[in-house]
Structures are given as structure tokens and as C-alpha cells.
C-alpha positions in Angstrom: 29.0 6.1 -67.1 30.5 2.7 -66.7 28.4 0.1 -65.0 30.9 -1.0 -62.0 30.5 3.0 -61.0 26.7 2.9 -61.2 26.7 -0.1 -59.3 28.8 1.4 -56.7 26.8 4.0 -56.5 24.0 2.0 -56.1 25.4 -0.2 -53.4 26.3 2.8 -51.6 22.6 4.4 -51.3 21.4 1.5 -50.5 23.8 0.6 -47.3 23.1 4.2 -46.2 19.1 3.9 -46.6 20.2 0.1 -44.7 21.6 1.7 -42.3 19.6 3.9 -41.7 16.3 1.9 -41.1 18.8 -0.5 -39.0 19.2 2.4 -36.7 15.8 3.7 -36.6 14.8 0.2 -35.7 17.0 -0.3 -32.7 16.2 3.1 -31.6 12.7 2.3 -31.4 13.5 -0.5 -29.9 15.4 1.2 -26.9 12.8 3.5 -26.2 10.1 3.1 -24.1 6.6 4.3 -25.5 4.6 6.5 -23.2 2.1 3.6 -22.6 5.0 1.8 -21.5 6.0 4.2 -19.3 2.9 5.1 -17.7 2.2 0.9 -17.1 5.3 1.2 -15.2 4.5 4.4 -13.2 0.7 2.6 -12.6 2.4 -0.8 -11.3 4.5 1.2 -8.9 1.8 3.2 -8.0 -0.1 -0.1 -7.2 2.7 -1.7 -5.1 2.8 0.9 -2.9 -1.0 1.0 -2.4 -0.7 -2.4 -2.0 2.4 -1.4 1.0 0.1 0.7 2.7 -2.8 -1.5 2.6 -1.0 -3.9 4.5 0.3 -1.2 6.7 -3.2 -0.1 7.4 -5.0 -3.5 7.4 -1.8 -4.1 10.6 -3.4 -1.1 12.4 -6.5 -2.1 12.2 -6.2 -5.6 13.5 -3.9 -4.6 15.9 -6.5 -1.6 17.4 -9.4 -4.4 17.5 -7.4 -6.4 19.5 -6.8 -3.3 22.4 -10.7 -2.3 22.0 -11.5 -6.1 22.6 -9.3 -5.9 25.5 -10.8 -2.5 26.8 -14.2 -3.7 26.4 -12.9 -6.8 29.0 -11.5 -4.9 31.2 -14.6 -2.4 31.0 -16.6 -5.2 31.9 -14.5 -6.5 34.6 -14.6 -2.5 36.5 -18.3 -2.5 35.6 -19.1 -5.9 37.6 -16.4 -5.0 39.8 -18.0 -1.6 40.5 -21.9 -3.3 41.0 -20.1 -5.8 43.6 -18.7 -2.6 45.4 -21.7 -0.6 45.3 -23.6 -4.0 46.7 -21.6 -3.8 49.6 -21.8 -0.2 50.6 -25.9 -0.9 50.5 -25.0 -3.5 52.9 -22.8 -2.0 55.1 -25.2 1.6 55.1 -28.2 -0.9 55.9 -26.0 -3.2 59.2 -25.3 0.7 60.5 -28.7 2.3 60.0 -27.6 4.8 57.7 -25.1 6.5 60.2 -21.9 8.1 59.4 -18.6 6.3 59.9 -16.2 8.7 61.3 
């Protein structure tokens, strides 16, 4: 064989084995590896625990607030309530116990 041919040959296998590493590189490179994949799932995963957290920390402050304003209020009907139940002794006592009618 003549020497330009082998050499031609030889150029040729090696721009296909070239080529073909060149493309089995950038595939790789395209792809996302499962550990990629499941890092991405996991950070979404953890924003939106992160959402609902805030969601329900919201909640939470915002129903301490009303029990902290029930717990007023229940105080208010209790003192409210002995006051009222002071003044029926008093009035039951000024009338000797009889029945208003």
C-alpha cells in the first residue's frame, strides 16, 4: 500500500474515534446524573417545607393573638360576672330575701 493511503486511513479512524469521544463527552455533559437530579427534587422538596413553615408558623401567631384576646375578654365577663353577682347579694339582703314581682 502506498503511504499517503495508509495515512489516510489513519487520519480517518482517528477523527471517527475523535469524534466520537467528543460526543460522548458533551453528552455526559448534558445529562444530569441521578444525584443531580435527586439534589434538585430535595431543594424543592425543602422550599416548599420551608413555604409551609411559614404558612403555619402565620397561624400560629395569629391564633395566640385571638386566645390572648379571649383570655381578656374572659377575664373581663369573669370580674364583670362577680360585680353582678355582688349586687344581687345586695339587693336580696336590702329586700329580706323576698321576691320581686
Amino acid at each position: 500500500m502506498d503511504v499517503g493511503v495508509i495515512t489516510a486511513i489513519i487520519g480517518g479512524i482517528v477523527s471517527i474515534i475523535t469524534g466520537a469521544i467528543g460526543y460522548a463527552s458533551g453528552r455526559g455533559n448534558n445529562k444530569m446524573t441521578d444525584r443531580e437530579l435527586l439534589s434538585k427534587d430535595e431543594q424543592a422538596f425543602r422550599a416548599e417545607l420551608r413555604e409551609e413553615l411559614a404558612k403555619n408558623k402565620e397561624e400560629i401567631k395569629r391564633l395566640s393573638e385571638e386566645i390572648q384576646t379571649l383570655r381578656e375578654e374572659n377575664l373581663d365577663l369573669i370580674t364583670e360576672n362577680r360585680l353582678l353577682n355582688a349586687r344581687v347579694e345586695e339587693l336580696v339582703s336590702r329586700w329580706g330575701g323576698e321576691l320581686l314581682v
